[in-house]
C-alpha positions as CSV (number, residue, x, y, z in Angstrom):
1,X,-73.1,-78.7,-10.0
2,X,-73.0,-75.4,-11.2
3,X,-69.3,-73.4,-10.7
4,X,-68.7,-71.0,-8.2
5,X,-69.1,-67.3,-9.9
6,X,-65.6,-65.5,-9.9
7,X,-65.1,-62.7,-7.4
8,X,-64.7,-59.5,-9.1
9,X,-61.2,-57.7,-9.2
10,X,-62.4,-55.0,-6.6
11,X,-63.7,-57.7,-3.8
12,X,-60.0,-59.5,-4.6
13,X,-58.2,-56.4,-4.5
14,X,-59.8,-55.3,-1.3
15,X,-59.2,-58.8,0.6
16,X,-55.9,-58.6,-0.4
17,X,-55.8,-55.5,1.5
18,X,-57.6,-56.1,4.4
19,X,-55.6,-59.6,4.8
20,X,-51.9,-57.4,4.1
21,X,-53.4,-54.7,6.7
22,X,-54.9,-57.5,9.5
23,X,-50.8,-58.4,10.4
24,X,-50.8,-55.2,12.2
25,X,-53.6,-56.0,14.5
26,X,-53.0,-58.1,17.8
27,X,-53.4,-61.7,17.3
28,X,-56.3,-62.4,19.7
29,X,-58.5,-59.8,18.0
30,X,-57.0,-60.1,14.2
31,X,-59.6,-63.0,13.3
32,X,-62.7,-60.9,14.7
33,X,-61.4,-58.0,13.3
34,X,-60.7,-59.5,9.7
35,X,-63.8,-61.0,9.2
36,X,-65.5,-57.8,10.2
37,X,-64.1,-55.9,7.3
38,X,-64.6,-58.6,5.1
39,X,-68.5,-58.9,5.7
40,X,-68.9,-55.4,5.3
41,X,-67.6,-55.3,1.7
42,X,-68.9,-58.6,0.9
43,X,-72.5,-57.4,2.4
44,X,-72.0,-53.5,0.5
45,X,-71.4,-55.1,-2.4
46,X,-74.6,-57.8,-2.1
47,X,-77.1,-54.8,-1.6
48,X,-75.4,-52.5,-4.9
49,X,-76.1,-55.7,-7.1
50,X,-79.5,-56.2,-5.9
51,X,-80.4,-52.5,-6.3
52,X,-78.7,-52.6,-9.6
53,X,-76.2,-50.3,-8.7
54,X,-73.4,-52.4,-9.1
55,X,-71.1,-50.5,-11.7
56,X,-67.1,-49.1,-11.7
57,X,-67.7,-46.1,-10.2
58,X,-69.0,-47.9,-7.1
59,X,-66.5,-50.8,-7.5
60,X,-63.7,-47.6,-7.0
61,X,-65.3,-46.2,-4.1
62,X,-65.6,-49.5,-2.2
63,X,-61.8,-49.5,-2.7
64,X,-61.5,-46.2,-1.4
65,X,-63.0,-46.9,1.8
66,X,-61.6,-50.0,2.4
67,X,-58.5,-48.1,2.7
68,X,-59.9,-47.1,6.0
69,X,-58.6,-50.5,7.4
70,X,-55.4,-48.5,7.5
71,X,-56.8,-46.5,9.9
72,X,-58.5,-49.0,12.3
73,X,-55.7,-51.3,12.2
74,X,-53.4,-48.3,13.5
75,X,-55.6,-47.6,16.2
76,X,-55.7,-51.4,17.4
77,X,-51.6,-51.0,17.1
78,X,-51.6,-49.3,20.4
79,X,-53.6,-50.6,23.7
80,X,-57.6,-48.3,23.1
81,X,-57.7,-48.2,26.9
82,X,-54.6,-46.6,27.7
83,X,-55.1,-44.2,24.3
84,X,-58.0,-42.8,26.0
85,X,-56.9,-42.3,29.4
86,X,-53.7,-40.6,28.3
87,X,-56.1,-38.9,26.3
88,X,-58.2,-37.8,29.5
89,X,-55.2,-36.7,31.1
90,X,-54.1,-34.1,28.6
91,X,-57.7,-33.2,28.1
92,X,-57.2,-32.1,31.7
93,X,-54.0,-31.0,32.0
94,X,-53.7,-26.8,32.3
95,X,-51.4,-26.6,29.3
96,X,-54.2,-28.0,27.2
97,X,-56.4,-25.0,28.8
98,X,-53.7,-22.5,27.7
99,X,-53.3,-24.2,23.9
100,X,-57.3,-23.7,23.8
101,X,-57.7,-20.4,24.3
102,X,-55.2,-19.4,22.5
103,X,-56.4,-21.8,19.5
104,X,-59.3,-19.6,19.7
105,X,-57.7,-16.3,19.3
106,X,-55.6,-17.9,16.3
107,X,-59.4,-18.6,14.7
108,X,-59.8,-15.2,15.5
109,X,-57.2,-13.8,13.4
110,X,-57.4,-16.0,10.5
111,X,-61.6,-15.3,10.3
112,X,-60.7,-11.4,10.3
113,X,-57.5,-12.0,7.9
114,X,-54.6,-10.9,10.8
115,X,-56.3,-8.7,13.0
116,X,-56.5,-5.3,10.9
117,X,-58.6,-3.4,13.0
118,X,-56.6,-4.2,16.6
119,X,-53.3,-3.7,14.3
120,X,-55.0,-0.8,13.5
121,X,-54.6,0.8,17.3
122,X,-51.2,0.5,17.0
123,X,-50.3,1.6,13.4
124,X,-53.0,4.7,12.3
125,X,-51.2,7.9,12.0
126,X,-47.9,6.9,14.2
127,X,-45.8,9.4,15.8
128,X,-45.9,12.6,17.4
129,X,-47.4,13.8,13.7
130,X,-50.5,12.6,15.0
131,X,-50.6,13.7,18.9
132,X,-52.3,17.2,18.3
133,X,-55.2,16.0,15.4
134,X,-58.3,17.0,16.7
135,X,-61.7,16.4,15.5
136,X,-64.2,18.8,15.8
137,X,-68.0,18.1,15.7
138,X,-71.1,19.5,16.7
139,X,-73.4,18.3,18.7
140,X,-77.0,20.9,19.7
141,X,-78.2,22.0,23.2
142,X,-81.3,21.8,21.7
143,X,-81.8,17.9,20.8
144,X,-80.3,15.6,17.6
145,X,-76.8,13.8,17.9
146,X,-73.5,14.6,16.1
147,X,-73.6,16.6,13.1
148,X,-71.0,18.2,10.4
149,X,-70.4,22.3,10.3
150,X,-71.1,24.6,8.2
151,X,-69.0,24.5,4.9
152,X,-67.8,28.0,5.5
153,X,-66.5,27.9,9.2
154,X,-63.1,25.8,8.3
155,X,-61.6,28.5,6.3
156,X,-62.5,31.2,8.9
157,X,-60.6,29.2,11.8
158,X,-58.0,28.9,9.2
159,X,-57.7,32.2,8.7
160,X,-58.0,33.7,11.7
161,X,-57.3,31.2,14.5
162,X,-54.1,32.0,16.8
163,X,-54.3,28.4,18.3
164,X,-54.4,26.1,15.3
165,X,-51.9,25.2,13.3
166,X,-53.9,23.7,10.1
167,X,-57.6,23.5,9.9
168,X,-59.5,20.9,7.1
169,X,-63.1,20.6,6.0
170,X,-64.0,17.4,4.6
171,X,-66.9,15.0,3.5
172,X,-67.5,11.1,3.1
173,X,-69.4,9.9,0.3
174,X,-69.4,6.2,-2.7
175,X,-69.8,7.2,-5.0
176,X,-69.0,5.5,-8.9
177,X,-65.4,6.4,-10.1
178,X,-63.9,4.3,-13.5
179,X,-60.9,5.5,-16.1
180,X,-59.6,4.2,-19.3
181,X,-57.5,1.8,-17.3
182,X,-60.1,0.2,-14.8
183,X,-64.1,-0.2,-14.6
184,X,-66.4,1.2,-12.8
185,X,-66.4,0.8,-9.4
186,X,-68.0,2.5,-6.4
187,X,-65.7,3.9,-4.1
188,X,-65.0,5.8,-0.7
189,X,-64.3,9.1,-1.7
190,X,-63.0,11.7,1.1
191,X,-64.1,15.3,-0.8
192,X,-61.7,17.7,1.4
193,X,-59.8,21.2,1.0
194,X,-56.6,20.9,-0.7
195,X,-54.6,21.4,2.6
196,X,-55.6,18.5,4.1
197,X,-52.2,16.5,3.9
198,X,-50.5,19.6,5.4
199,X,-52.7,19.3,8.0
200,X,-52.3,15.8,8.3
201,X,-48.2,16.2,7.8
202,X,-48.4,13.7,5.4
203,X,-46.4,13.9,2.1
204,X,-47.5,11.6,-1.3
205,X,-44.8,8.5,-2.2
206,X,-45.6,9.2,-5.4
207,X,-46.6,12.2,-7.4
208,X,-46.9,15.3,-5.5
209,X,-50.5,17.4,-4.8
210,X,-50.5,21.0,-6.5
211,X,-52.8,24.1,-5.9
212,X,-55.2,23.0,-8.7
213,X,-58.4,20.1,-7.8
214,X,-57.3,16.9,-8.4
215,X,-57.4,13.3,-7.0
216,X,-54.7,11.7,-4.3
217,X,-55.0,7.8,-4.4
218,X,-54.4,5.5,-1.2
219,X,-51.7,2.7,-2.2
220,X,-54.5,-0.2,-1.5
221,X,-56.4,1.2,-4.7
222,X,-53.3,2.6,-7.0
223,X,-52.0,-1.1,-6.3
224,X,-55.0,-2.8,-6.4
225,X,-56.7,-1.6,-9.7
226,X,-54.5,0.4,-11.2
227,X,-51.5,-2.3,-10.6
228,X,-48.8,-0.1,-9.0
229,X,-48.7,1.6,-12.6
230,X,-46.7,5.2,-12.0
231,X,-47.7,6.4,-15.1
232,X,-51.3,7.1,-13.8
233,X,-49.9,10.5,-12.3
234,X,-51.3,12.6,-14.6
235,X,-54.3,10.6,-16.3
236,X,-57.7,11.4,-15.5
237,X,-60.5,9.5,-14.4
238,X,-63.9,10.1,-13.4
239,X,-65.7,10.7,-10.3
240,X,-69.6,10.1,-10.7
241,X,-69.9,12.8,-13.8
242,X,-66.8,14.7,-13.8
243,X,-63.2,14.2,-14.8
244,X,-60.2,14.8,-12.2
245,X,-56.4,14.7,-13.0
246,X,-54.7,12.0,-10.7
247,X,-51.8,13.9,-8.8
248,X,-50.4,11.8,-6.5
249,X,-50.3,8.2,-4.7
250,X,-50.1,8.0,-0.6
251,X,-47.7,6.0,1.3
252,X,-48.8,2.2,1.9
253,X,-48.6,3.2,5.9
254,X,-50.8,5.7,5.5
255,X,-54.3,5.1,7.5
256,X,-57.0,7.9,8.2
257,X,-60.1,7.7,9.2
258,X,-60.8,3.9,7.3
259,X,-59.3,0.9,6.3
260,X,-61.2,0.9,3.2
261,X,-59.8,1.9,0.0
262,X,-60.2,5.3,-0.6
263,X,-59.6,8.0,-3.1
264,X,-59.2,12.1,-1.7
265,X,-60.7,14.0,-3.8
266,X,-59.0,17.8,-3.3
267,X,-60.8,21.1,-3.6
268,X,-60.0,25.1,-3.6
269,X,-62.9,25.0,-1.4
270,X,-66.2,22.7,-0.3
271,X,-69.3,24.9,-1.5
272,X,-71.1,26.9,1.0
273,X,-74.5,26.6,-1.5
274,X,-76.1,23.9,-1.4
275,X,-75.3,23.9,2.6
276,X,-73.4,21.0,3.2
277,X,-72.6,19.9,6.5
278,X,-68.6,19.1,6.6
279,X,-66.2,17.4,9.2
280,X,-63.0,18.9,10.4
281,X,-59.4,17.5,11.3
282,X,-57.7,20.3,12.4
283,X,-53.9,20.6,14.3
284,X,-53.7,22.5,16.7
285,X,-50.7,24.1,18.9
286,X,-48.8,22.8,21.6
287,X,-49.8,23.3,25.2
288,X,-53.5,24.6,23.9
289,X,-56.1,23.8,26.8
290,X,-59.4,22.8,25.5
291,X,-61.1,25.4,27.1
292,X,-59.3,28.5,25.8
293,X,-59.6,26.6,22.1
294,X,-63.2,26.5,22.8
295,X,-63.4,29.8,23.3
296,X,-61.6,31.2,20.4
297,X,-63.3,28.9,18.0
298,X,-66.6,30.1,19.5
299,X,-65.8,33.6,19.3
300,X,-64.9,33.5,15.6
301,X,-67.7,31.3,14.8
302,X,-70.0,34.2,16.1
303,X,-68.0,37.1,14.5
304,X,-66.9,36.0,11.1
305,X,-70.1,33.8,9.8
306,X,-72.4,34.4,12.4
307,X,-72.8,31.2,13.9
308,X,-73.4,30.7,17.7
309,X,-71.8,27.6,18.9
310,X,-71.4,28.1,22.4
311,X,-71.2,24.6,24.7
312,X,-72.2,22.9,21.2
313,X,-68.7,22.3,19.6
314,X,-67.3,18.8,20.3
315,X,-63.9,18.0,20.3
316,X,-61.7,14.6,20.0
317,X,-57.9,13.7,19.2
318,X,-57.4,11.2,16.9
319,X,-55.6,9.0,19.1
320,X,-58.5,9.3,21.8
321,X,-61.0,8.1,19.4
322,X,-58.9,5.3,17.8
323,X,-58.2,4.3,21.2
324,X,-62.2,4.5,22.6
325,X,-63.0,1.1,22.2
326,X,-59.8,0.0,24.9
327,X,-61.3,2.4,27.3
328,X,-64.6,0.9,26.7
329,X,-63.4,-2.3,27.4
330,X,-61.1,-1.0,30.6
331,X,-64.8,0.4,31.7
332,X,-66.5,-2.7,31.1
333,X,-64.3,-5.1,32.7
334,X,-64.1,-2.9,36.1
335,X,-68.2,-3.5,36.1
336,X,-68.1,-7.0,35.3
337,X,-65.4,-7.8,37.4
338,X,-67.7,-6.3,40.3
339,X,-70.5,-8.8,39.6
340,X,-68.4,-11.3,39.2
341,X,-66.9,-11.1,42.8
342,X,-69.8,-10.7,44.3
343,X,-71.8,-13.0,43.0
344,X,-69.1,-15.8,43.0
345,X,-68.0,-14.7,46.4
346,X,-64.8,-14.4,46.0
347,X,-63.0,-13.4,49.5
348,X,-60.0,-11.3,49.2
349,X,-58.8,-11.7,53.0
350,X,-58.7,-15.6,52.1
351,X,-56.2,-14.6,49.1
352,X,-54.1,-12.7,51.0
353,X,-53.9,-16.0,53.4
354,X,-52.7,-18.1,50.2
355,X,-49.8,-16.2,49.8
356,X,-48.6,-15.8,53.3
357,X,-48.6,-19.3,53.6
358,X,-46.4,-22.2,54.0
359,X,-46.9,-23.4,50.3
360,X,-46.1,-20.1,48.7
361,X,-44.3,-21.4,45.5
362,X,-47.7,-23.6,44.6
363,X,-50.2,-21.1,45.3
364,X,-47.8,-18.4,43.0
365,X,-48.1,-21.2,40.6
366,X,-51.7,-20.8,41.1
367,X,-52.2,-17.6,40.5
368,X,-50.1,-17.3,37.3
369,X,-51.9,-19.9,35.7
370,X,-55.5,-18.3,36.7
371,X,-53.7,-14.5,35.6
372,X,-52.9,-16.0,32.0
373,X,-55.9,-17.9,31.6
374,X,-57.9,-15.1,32.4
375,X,-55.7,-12.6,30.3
376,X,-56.6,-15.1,27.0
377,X,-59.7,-15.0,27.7
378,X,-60.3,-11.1,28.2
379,X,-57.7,-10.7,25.2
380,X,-60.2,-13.1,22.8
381,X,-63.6,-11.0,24.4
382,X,-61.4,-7.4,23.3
383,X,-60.1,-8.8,20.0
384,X,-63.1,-10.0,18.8
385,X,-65.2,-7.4,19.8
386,X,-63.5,-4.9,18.0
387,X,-63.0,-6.7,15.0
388,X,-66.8,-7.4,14.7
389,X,-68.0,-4.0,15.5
390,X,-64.9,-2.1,13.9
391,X,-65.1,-3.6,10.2
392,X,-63.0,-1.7,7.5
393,X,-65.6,0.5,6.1
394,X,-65.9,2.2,9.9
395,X,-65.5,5.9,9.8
396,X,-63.1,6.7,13.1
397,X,-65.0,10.1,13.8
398,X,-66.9,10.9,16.9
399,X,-70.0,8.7,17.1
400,X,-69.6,7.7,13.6
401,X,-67.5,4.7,14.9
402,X,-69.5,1.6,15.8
403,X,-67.1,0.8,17.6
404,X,-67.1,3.5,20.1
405,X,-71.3,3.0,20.8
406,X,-73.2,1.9,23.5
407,X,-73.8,-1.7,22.3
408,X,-70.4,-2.5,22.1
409,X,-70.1,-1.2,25.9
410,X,-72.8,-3.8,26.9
411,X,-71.5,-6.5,24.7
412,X,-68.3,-6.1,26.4
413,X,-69.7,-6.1,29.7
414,X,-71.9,-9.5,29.3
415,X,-68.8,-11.5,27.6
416,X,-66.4,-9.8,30.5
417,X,-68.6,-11.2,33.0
418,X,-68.6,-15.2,31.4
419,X,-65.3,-15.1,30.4
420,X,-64.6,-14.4,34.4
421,X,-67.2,-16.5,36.0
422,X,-65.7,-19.4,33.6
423,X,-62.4,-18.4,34.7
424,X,-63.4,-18.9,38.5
425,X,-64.9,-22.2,38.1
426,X,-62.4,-23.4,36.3
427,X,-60.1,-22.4,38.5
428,X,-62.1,-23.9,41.6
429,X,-62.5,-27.1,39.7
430,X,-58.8,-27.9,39.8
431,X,-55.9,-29.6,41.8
432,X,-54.7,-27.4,44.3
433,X,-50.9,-28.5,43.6
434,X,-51.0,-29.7,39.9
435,X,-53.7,-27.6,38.1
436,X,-55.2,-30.3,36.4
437,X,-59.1,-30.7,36.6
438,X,-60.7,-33.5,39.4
439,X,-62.6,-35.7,38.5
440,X,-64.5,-38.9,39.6
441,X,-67.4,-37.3,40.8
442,X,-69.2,-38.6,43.7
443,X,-72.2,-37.8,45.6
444,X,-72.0,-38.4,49.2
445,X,-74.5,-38.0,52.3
446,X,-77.7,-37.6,52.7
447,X,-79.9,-33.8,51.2
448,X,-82.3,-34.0,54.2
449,X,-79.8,-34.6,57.1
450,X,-77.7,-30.9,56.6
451,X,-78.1,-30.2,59.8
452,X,-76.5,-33.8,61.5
453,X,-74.3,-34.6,58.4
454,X,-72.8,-33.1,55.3
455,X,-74.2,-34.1,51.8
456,X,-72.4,-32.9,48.2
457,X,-69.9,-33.9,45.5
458,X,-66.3,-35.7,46.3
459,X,-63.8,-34.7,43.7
460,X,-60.1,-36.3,42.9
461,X,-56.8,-35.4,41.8
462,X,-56.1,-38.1,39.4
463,X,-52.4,-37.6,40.4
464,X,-53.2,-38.4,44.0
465,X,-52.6,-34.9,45.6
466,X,-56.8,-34.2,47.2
467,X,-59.8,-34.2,47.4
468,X,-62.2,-31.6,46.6
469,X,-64.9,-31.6,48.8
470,X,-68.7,-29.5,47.3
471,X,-71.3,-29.0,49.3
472,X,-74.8,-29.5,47.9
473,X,-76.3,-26.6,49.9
474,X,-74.2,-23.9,51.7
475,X,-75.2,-23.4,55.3
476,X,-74.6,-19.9,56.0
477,X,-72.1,-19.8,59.0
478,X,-69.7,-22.0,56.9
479,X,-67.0,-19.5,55.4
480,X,-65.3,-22.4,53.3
481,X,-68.0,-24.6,51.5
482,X,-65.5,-25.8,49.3
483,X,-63.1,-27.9,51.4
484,X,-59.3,-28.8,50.0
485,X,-58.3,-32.0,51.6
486,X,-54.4,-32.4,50.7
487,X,-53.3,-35.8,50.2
488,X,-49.8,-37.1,52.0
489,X,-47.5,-39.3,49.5
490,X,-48.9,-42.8,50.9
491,X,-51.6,-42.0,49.1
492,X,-50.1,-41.9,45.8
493,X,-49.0,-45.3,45.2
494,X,-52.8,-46.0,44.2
495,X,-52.4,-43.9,41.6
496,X,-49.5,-45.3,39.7
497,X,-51.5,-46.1,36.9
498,X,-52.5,-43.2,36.0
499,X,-48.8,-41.7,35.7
């Protein structure tokens, strides 16, 4: 009689486990459970020696998982049944609602690293410093959308405007810029006249800007590639084919127009020949209606360069057109809301019941939970809306912002309209008294007799406190097809359990 073969040290060293582990499980399932584990090894290991698989890598792995008893032996610890009905119950509960939706708008803000471009409503150009910037545009009677102006109507308004305070041409371009000190890299560079930060009101944190062309970095690129080194004031570096001397650095608060990093590239002037069609920040005076502004600019568009711009000059404040995609959204929930009541039938006379009620302090429990579900869910359909469509390379300028378009207006619209209509059913598909969602579904009656009987869906409070009563087909006299039927407190003693 041949000797039994020696178990190897990896079959030993996982029944030694599984054996240590099996003293947590109950006693009437321990010996199922044990031998379980054991054939599964014992069969894993069978099939790797047959297929001549059988090495030490494997041997290490099958150690690995067995170290899964851990977690199987944990979960028999505690009673499965009553894990997955607590389970149920806090599935359901309206906190657990509340935790979701705002889980999603954490996601949110991770995906888009903090929220920059909602932060960014709140942070660009702060202060009364940026409550008179206007953009101006043009935009043709005679077809096309938004253009730039000419190159030499800025310093015309600048000269001779009574109603404007600072006026700045400028233009957006990538181009390559490098230096000694970093590579090449393609950048946003803002080409503008050199009084742009006066009009702006905004004064370097390092360096300062002189008379003479040079180059003002933002603080994400002097910190980013040149390493928050002070001694680039001064150097040079190039811009596509030409040399610039760097003259100053920006504060890090500093936002206009982009998020993207971005180097100003100041100019005397921006060249007349070859045409180039520029935008314009401008500030102007206190008190100035658009209308009279309008007029002046016209005039002196007409008398100094000969250009005839009446009704075809476009105008927009900073703030306004930071702020367009929040009155986009203001518009778009008004329309979906709309739909939303009239095609879920919602009946404001039967609200205005709910509160004059006997039960006033449940029904104002009601509605706060509805009001801050719905507000998460609205706030999620805004934040992500703008973070999509307002990514950090958006120019904030007229209809240059994707973010201020037509498709975000629609978007809104469609995502306003589920995030309500969700809203409402969930709402309808909870306890009256404890907000958590019925269940036990159960159809009742007969389709074919609505006219005798009443046929639908039965659902229950698992806490005891009604039934929800859903009609299969609506007859059109009935004014309440969902029925509440509130439960007295002998009825809760069947639902002990469940506490």
């Amino acid at each position: 009689m041949t000797p039994e073969r020696k178990r190897s040290f990896s079959l030993r060293c996982c029944g030694a486990m599984i054996s240590l582990v099996a003293r947590l499980v109950p006693a009437t399932q321990r010996k199922d459970w044990e031998q379980e584990w054991l054939a599964e090894i014992w069969h894993r290991r069978q099939f790797l020696l047959h297929a001549g698989e059988w090495n030490r890598r494997e041997a290490l792995r099958l150690i690995r998982d067995c170290l899964g008893a851990f977690r199987d032996a944990a979960w028999h610890i505690t009673p499965q049944e009553s894990t997955r009905s607590v389970l149920r119950e806090r599935l359901r509960s309206p906190w657990t609602c509340l935790a979701g939706l705002g889980g999603l708008l954490l996601a949110v803000a991770i995906v888009s690293s903090g929220l920059p471009a909602t932060r960014g409503l709140f942070t660009s150009l702060e202060g009364t410093a940026s409550a008179r910037l206007l953009f101006i545009w043009l935009h043709p009677n005679a077809g096309g959308g938004d253009q730039g102006l000419p190159s030499d109507l800025p310093p015309a308004w600048r000269r001779r405007s009574h109603l404007l305070e600072g006026v700045t041409g400028f233009t957006i371009s990538h181009e390559p810029v490098s230096s000694p000190a970093i590579p090449s890299r393609r950048l946003l560079v803002i080409t503008a006249e050199r009084n742009l930060f006066e009009t702006l009101q905004v004064h370097p944190a390092v360096g300062s800007i002189t008379g003479e062309p040079g180059v003002v970095l933002t603080n994400a690129v002097w910190r980013s590639l040149l390493h928050g080194n002070r001694g680039v004031i001064g150097s040079r570096i190039t811009i596509g084919r030409e040399l610039y001397r760097v003259t100053g650095v920006l504060p890090a608060s500093f936002r206009f127009l982009t998020r993207e990093p971005a180097i100003y590239l100041l100019r005397s002037f921006i060249p007349a020949y070859p045409s180039a069609s520029v935008m314009v920040v401008a500030r102007v005076k206190s008190g100035v209606s658009p209308g009279r502004l309008d007029r002046e600019l016209t005039k002196i568009a007409e008398d100094a360069t000969y250009y005839f711009f009446k009704s075809e000059l476009r105008y927009a404040t900073l703030r306004g057109a930071i702020w367009t995609p929040a009155r986009v959204f203001a518009i778009a929930l008004l329309v979906s809301g709309f739909f939303v009541i009239a095609g879920c039938k919602v009946r404001l006379r039967r609200l205005g019941l709910a509160f004059r009620s006997n039960n006033r302090r449940a029904n104002l429990r009601r509605a706060s939970f509805f009001a801050g579900k719905t507000a998460l869910a609205l706030t999620f359909v805004f934040v992500s809306g703008l973070e999509w469509s307002r990514p950090a390379s958006a120019i904030v300028f007229g209809s240059q912002d994707p973010a201020n378009g037509p498709f975000l207006m629609w978007l809104y619209i469609l995502a306003s309209m589920g995030a309500l209509s969700w809203s409402l059913a969930d709402q309808r598909a909870r306890c009256r008294v404890c907000l958590r969602l019925l269940c036990f579904p159960v159809r009742i009656g007969c389709p074919g007799c609505l006219l005798l009987d009443w046929s639908g869906t039965e659902l229950l409070c698992t806490e005891g406190h009604g039934v929800l009563h859903v009609p299969l087909l609506a007859p059109s006299w009935d004014e309440e097809s969902d029925r509440w039927i509130a439960l007295d407190e002998s009825w809760h003693e069947l639902f002990v359990h469940s506490r």
